[in-house]
N, C-alpha and C positions, 0 to 999 in steps of 0.2 A: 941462540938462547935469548930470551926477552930478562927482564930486569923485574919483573914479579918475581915474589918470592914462592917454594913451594909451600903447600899448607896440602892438610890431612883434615878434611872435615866427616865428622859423621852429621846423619840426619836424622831426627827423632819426627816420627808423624803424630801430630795431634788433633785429636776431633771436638774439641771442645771450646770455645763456642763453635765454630768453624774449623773445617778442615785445612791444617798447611804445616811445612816442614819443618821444623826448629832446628837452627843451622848449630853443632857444636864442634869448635877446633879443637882438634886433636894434636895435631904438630904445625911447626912453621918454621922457617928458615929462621936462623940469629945469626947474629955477629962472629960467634964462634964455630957454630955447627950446624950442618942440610939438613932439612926436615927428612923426614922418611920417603915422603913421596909413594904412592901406590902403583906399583907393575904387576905382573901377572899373577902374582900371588898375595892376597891375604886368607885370613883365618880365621874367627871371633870362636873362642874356646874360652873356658875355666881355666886359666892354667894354673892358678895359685890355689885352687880348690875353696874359695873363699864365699861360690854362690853367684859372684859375681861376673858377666859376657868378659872378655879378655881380648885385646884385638894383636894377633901376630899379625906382623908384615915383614916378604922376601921383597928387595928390591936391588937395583946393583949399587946402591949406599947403603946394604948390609942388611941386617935381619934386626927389627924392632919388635917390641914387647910393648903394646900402653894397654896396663893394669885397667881394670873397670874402678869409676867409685859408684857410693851407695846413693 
């Protein structure tokens, strides 16, 4: 195991003025507790029914939930 921390990025693609990916953290390792890290399973659903993408993730540090914001 290396000494980087895990992190959870999404990626937003923009075409305006030019095309490139806008990097947005999602999770990251802290002092107290492992990020989620992504394994073979995630999911991006509604789950709070708010309108808003919802990102489920199964990994074996457990099953996360990060909410979308507006």
């Amino acid at each position: 195991m290396g000494t980087e921390p895990t992190v959870l990025y999404v990626f937003k693609l923009v075409r305006t003025p030019t095309v490139h990916f806008e990097p947005h953290l999602i999770d990251i390792d802290s002092a107290t507790q492992k990020a989620s890290g992504v394994a073979r399973e995630f999911r991006v659903a509604d789950m709070n029914k708010d309108g808003i993408n919802d990102i489920v993730v199964a990994s074996k540090r457990g099953l996360f939930v990060f909410l979308g914001k507006p």
